[in-house]
C-alpha positions in Angstrom: 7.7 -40.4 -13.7 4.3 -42.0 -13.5 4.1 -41.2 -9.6 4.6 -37.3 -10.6 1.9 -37.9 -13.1 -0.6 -39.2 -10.8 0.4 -36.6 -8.1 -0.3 -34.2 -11.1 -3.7 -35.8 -11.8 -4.6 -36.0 -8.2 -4.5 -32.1 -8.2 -6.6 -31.2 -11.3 -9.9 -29.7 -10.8 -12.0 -32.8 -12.9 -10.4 -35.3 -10.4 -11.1 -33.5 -7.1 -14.2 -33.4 -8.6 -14.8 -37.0 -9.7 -13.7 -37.8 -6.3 -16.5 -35.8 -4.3 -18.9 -37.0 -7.3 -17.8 -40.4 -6.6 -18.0 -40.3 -2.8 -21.8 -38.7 -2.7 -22.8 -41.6 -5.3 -21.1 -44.6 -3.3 -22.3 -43.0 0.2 -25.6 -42.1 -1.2 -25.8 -46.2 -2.8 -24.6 -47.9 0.3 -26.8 -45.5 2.8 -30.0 -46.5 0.3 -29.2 -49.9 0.0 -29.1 -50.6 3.8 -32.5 -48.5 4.6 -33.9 -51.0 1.7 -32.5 -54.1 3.4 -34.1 -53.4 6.5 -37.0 -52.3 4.9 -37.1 -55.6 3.6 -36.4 -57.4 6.9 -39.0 -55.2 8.5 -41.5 -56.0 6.1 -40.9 -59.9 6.0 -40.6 -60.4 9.8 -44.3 -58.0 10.2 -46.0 -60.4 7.5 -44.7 -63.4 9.5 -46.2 -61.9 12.9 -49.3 -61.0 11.5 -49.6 -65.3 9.9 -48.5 -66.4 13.7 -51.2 -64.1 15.8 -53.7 -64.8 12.7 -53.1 -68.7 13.8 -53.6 -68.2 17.0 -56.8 -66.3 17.1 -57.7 -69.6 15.1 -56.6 -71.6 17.2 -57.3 -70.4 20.8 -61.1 -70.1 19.1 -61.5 -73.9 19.0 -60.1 -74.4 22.2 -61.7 -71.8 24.3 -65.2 -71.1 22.2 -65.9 -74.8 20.5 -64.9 -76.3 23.9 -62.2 -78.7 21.6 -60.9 -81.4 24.9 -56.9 -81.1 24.8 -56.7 -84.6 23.6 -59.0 -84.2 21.3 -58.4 -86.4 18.0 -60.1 -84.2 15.9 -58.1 -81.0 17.8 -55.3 -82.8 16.9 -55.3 -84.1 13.4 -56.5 -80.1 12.8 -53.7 -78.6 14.1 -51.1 -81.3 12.6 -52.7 -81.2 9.5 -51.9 -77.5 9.6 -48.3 -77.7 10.5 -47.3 -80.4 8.1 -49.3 -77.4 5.4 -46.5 -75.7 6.7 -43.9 -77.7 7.0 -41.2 -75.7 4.5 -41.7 -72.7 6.8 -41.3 -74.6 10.5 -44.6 -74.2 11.8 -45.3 -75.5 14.7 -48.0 -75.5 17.4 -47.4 -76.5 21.6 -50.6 -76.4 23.6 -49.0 -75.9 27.9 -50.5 -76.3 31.0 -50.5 -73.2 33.4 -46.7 -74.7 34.7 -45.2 -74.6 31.4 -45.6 -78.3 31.2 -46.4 -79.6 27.6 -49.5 -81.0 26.9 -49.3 -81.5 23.0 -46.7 -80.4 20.8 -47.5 -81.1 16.3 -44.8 -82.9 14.7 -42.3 -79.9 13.8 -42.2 -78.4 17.4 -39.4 -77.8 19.2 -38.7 -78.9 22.7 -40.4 -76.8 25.1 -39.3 -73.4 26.7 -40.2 -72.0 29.4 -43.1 -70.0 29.9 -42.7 -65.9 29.2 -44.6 -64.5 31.6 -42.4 -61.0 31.1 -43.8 -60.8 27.4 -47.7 -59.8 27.1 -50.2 -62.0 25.4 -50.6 -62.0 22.3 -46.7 -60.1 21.1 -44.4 -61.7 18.9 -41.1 -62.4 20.2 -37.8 -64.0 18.2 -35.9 -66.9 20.7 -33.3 -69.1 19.0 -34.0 -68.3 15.4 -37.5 -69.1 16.1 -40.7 -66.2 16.1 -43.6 -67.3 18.3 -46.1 -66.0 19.4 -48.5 -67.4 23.2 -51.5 -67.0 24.4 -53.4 -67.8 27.4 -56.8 -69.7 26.4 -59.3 -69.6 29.2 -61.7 -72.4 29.6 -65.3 -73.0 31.4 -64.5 -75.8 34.0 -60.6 -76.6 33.0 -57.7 -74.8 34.3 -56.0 -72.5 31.4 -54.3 -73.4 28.1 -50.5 -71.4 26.9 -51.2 -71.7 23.4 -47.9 -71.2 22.0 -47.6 -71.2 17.9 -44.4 -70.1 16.1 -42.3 -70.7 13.3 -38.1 -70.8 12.5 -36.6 -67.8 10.6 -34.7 -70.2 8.3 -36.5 -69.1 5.4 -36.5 -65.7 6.3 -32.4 -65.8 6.9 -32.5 -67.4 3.6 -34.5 -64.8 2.1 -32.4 -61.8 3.8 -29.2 -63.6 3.3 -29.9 -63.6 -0.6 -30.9 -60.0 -0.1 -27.8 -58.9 1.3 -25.7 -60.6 -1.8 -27.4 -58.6 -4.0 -26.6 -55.6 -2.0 -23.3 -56.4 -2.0 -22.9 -56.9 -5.5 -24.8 -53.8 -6.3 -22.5 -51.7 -3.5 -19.4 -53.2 -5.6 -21.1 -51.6 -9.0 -21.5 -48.5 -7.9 -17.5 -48.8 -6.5 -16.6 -49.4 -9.4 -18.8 -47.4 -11.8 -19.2 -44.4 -9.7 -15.6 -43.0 -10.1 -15.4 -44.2 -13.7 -18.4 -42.0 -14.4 -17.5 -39.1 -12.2 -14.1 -39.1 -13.9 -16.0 -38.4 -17.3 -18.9 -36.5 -16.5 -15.9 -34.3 -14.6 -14.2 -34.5 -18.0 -16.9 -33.2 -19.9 -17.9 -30.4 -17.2 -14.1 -29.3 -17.2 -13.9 -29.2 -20.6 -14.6 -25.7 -21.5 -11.9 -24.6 -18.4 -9.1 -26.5 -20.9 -10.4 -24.6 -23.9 -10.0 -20.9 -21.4 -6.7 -22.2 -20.4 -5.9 -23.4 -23.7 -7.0 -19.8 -25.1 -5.2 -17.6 -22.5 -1.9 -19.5 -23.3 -2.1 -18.8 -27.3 -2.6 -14.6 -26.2 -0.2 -12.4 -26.4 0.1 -8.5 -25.9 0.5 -7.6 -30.1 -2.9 -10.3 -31.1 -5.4 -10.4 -28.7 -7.7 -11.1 -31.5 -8.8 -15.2 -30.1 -11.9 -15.4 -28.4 -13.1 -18.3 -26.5 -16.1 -20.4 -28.0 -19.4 -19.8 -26.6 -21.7 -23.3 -26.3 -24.8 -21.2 -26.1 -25.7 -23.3 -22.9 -26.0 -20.5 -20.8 -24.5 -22.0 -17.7 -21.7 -20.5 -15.4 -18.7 -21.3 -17.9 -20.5 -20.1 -20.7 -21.4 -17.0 -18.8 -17.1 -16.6 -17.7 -16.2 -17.2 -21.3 -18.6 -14.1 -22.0 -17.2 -12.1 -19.9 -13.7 -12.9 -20.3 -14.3 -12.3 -24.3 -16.0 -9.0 -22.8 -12.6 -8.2 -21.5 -10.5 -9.1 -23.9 -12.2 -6.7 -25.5 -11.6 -4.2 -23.7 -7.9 -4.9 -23.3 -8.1 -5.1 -27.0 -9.3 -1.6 -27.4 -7.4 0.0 -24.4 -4.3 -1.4 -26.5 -5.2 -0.4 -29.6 -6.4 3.3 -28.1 -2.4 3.2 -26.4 -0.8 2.9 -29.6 -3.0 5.5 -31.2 -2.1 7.6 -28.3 1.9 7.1 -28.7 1.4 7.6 -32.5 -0.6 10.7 -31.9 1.6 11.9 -29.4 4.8 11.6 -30.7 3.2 13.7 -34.2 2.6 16.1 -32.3 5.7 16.8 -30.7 7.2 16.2 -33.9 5.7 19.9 -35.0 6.7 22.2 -32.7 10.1 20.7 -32.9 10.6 20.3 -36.3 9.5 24.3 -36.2 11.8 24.7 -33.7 14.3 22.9 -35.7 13.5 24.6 -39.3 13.7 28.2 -37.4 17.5 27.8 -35.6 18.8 26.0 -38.7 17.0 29.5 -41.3 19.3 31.5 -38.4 22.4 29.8 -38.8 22.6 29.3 -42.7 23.4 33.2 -43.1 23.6 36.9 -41.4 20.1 38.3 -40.5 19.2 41.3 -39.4 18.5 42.0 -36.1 14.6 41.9 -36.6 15.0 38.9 -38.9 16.6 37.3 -35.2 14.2 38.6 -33.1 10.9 36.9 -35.3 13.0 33.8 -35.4 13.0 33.9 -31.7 9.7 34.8 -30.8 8.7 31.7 -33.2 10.9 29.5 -31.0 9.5 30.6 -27.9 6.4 30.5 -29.6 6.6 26.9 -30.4 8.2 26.2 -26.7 5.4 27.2 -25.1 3.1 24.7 -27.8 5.6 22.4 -26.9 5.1 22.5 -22.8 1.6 23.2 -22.9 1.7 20.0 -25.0 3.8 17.8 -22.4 1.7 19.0 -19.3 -1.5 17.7 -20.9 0.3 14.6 -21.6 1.2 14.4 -18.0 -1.6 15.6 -16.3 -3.9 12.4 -18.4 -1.0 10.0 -17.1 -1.6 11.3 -13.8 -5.0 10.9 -14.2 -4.7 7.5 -15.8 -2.7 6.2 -12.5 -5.2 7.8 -10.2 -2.4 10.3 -8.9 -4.5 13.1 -9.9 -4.0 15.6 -6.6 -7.6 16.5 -5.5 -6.7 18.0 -2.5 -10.4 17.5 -1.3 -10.2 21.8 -0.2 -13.6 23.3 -0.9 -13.5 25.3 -4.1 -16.0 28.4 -4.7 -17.0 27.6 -8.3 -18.4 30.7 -8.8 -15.0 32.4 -7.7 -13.5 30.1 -10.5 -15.9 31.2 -13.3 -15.4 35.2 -12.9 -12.0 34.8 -12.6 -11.9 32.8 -16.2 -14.4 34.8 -17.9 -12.2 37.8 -17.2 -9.6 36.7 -18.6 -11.4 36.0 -22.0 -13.2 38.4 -22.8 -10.4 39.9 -24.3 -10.3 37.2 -26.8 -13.9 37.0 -27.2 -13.8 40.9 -27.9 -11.0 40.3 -30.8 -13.4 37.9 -32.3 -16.4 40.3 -32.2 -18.0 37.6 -29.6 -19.9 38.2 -26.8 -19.1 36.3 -24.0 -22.0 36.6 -21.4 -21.7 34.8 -17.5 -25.1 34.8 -16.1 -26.0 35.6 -12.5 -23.6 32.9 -10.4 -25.2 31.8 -7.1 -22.9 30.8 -4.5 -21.2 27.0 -4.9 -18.8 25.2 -3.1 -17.2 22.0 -4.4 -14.0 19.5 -3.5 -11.7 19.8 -5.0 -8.4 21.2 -6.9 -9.3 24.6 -8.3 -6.3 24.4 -10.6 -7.6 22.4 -12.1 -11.2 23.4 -12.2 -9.7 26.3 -14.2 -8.1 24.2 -16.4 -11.6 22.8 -17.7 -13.3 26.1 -17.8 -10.4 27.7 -19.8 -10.5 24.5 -22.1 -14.1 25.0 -22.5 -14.0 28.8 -23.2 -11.0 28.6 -25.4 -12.9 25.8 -27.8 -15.9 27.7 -27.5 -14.0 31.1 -28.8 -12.5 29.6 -31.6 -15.0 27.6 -33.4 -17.9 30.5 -32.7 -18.2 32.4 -35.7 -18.3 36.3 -35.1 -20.7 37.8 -33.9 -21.6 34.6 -32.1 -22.7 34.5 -28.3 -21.1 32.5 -25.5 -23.3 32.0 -22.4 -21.3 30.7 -19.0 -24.2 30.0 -16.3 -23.8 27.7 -13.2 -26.8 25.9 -10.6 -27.0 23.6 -8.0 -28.9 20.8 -8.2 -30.1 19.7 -4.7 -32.2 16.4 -5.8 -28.6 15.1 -7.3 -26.2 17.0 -4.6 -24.5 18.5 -7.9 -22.9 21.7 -8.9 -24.0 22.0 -13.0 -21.7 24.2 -15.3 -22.7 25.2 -18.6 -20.7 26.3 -21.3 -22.7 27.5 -24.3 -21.7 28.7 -27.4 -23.7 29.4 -30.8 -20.6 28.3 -33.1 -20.6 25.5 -36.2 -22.0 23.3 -34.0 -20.5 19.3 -33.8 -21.6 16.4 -36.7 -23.3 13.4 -34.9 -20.7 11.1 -36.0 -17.9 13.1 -33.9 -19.8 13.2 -30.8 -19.0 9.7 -30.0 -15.1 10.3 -30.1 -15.5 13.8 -28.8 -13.7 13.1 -25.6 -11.1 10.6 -27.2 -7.5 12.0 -27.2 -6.2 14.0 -30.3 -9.4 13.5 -31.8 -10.4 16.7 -34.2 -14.0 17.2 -35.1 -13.0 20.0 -37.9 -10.6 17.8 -39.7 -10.1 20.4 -42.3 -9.4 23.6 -40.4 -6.0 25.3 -40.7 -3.6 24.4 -38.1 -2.7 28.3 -37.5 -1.3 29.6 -34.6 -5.3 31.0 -33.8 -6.8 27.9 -33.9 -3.9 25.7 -33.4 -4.6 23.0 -30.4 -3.2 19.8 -29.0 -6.4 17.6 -29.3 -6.3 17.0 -25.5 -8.8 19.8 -23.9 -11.7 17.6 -23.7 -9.8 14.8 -22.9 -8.4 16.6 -20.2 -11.8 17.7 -18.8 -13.2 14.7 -18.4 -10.4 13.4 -16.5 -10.9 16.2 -14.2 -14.2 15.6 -13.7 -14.4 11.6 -13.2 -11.3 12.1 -11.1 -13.7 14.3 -8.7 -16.3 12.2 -8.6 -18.0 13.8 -11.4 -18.9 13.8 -14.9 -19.2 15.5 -18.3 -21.6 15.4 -21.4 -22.2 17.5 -24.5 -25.1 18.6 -26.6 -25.2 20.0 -30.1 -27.5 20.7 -33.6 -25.1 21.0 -36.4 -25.1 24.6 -37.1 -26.8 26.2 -34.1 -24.5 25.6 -31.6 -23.0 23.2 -28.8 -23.5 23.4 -25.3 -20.8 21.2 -22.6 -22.2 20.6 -19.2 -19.5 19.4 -16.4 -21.3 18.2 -13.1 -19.4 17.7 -10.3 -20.7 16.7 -6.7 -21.4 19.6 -4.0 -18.8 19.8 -0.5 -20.9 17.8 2.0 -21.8 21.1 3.9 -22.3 22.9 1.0 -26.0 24.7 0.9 -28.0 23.8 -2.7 
């Protein structure tokens, strides 16, 4: 049990990074400490050369310069006067003859070693826990004198042996403290992870309404509990927008079946004449046909929605596309005293499926048609943009126009601008055309926007991208 709670612990995030916090602090102490101690060291063994050579500058001036004899009382009490001053530090002085033999040595010298003739004049050396420091003294009729002066790095040990306790003791803090600390500071840094987690495990598919706290810190977690609010959100609303679509879309099929419904069950509660069948029928077939056109849409946005929409990639001659539909309603147009107008179409290519290229043109035209009043004008024109590589449709119409609070939902599915028109077989519609064009478009790589004054009109522009050898 508690050995699968520490192998637990071991893999969290804030002890992985305690640990690394914990590794850098102790490596970065110890590394510090130890360029300090021999800092130290340096420092104290330099200040001791510099008192040793000062000395014997001082020195080897008396001899060579005031012409001191080596015997010299005065010589003498001098120099043993100054090594008794310095005594607690093991000062000593040793005058030598050119052989190495000793000629005088103060009270605290050592017994004499041999003459370093490898080591220049004048260049402290360390030799049995001693530093000294010789120098040849020249004199006017007397051979030479190796002036030797040094002192014992007892004190100095002393000194860097209490150093390196201190060390110690301050490399066992940080041991100690450094993963204690790095286990909270990794604690507190971790914390908003738990409250993410935390959040993510309370969420479920019917309330996605929790959002994580924001700290207002403005640092990386606060910035991921942003977005992941962000898309919550938008899971939210895709959701929401699914439910309104299943609502929407089983009402809808609800009406042409219930009419379906209402008409077989008028024919089979009596006799009917033989015209009385035939209208019965022809509403049936009538409401079949509202029915499929219905369940294609449907399918065609799931398609969409899955990105299984079949582009084909075949170039398409938009302007091909455009006759073609304009043909075919003017007939409408004509029944609603409309005049439906294509201007001049210059030659386009596109990629693309043309199926469904005339599905969005005959959504366009059909919308435009019916909420044109008559003696209205529609206006089909088409360009190509050659700054944006972009073939530009244009539907235009000089109908009712749309309010400014429907064009936000324009393109949403089911979603009626003229709430209060009749739902007659003329102007009767699923409340997927738009929807349905701009699928299409994104789908190709392109796009779709509107643009409408409340009772002058409403023009829909589709852009989609030109075939790569297409001339613009």
């Amino acid at each position: 049990m508690l050995l699968g709670r520490i192998r637990a612990t071991s893999r969290t995030l804030r002890f992985r990074l305690a640990a690394w916090n914990a590794a850098v602090v102790i490596l970065t102490a110890l590394v510090t400490l130890f360029g300090l101690r021999q800092g130290v060291h340096y420092t104290l063994v330099h200040e001791l050369d510099q008192l040793l050579l000062e000395d014997i500058r001082e020195i080897g001036f008396s001899i060579g310069e005031l012409h001191y004899p080596t015997a010299d009382d005065d010589l003498e009490k001098d120099l043993e006067r100054k090594a008794r001053g310095h005594a607690q530090h093991g000062w000593f002085v040793q005058l030598l003859d050119p052989d190495g033999k000793e000629l005088w040595a103060s009270f605290s010298a050592p017994p004499a070693r041999p003459l370093m003739p490898q080591v220049p004049d004048g260049t402290p050396v360390s030799v049995d826990s001693v530093r000294l420091v010789q120098r040849r003294v020249s004199r006017d009729k007397s051979s030479p004198i190796i002036v030797r002066v040094g002192a014992t790095l007892s004190m100095l040990q002393q000194d860097m042996s209490h150093i390196d306790r201190l060390a110690a003791n301050a490399a066992i803090a940080a041991l100690l403290i450094a993963p204690a600390c790095g286990y909270w500071l990794a604690g507190r840094a971790t914390r908003p992870l738990a409250d993410i987690i935390n959040t993510t495990d309370r969420l479920r598919p019917e309330q996605l309404n929790e959002r994580l706290p924001l700290r207002g810190t403005g640092d990386e977690l606060d910035h991921l509990s942003r977005t992941f609010n962000g898309l919550l959100d938008r899971i939210a609303i895709y959701l929401q927008q699914k439910r309104d679509f299943l609502a929407n879309a089983a009402h809808e099929l609800r009406t042409p079946l219930a009419a379906i419904r209402s008409s077989v069950e008028v024919a089979l509660n009596s006799d009917r004449t033989r015209d009385e069948y035939e209208e019965l029928l022809a509403n049936i077939i009538e409401e079949g046909a509202s029915l499929e056109l219905l369940v294609n849409q449907l399918l065609l946005l799931a398609e969409t929605e899955a990105d299984r929409l079949k582009t084909r990639g075949q170039p398409v001659r938009m302007d091909e596309v455009i006759q073609k539909a304009v043909a075919m309603f003017h007939g409408a147009a004509e029944v609603r005293d409309l005049e439906l107008y294509c201007e001049p179409l210059p030659a386009v290519t596109v990629e693309g499926n043309r199926d469904h290229f005339r599905q969005v043109l005959n959504n366009l035209l059909d919308n435009a048609i019916k909420f044109t009043p008559p003696q209205g004008r529609i206006t089909v024109s088409l360009a190509a943009e050659a700054e944006s590589r972009e073939a530009v449709l244009r539907v235009a119409d000089t109908g009712i126009g749309i309010p400014e609070a429907d064009m936000a939902h324009l393109f949403d599915r089911f979603y009626r601008a003229d709430k209060s028109r009749r739902r007659d077989i003329e102007q009767r519609g699923t409340g997927l055309g738009l929807s349905i064009c701009q699928a299409v478009a994104t789908a190709h790589g392109g796009h779709i926007h509107v643009e409408s004054e409340l009772g002058r009109g409403t023009t829909f522009v589709v852009c989609l991208p030109l075939a790569p050898n297409a001339s613009s």
